[in-house]
N, C-alpha and C positions, 0 to 999 in steps of 0.2 A: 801958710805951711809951704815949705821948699818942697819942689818938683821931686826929688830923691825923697823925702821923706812920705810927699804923698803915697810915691809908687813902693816905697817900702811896707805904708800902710794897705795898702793893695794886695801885695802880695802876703803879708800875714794874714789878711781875713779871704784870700782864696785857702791859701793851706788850710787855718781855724774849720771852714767851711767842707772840705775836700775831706778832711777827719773827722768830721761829725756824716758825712754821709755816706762812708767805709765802715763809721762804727769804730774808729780809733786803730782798724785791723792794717795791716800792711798790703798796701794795693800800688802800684805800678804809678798811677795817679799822680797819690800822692808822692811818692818818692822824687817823682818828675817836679813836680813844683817845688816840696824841700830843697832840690838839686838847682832849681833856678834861682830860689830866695839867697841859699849862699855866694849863687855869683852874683847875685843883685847887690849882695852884703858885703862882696868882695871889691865890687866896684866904686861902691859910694864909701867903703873906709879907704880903699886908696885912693882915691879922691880929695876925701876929709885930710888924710895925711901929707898928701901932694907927694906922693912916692916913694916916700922915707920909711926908714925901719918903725915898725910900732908893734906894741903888742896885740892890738886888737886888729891888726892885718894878719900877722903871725897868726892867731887865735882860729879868723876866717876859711886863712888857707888850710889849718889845720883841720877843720869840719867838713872843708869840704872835699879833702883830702880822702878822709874817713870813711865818705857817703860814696864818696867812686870808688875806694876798696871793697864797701860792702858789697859794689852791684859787678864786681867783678871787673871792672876798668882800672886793672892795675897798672900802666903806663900811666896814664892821667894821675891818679891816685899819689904814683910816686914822686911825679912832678911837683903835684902840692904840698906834698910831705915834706921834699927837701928843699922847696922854696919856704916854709913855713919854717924847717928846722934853723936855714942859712938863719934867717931875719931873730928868729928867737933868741942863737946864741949873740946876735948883735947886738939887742935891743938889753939883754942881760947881761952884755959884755964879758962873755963866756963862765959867767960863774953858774955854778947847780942854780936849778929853776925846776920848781916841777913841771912846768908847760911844756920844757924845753925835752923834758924825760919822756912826757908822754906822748910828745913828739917820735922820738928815738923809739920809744915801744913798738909806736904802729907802723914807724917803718921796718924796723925788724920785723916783724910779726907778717907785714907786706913782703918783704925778701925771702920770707922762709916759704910764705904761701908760693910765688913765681920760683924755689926750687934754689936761689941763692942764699946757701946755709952759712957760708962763709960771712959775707956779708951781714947777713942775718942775727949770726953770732957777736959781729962786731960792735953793731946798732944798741943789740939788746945787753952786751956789756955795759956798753958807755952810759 
């Protein structure tokens, strides 16, 4: 087993492990560790991909996008959003995708939270 894969095994059975002794509830914990497993996740697919457009980079940045919008790190947040969205319309070659849409949702949805409604509007048109 490759060194990325061990340590990706690793890191699923601390989470696995960290939700069974929370009880499944939301605790700081674990958020912290979900939050590492994606950039753990982040690192070994752009690795796998050697830097190039892919969906399941797109996919990554897009989760972990989502997880720093939830904890209120909305700079972060948006940075993954619109690194996640760039690679998604690339990878789709700008045609309709749902990935690419629900991209577009959470960052409007992120713009309207930090107050840019403008923007916001734009996002969640498109």
């Amino acid at each position: 087993m490759s060194d990325l894969k061990q340590a990706e095994e690793h890191m699923k059975e601390a989470l696995r492990m960290q939700k069974s002794v929370y009880g499944g509830a939301d605790h700081v914990n674990v958020a912290a560790n979900l939050r590492e497993c994606f950039k753990e996740e982040l690192k070994m697919v752009q690795s796998i991909y050697g830097g190039a457009d892919h969906a399941n980079v797109a996919a990554t940045l897009h989760e972990l996008g989502v997880l720093l919008k939830q904890k209120g790190r909305l700079c972060q947040a948006e940075e993954h959003l619109k690194k996640a969205l760039r690679m998604g319309k690339s990878v789709y070659g700008g045609a309709d995708h749902a990935n690419v849409a629900a991209t577009l949702r959470e960052l409007g949805m992120l713009q309207k939270q930090k107050g840019d409604l403008k923007q916001a509007e734009e996002h969640l048109k498109e």
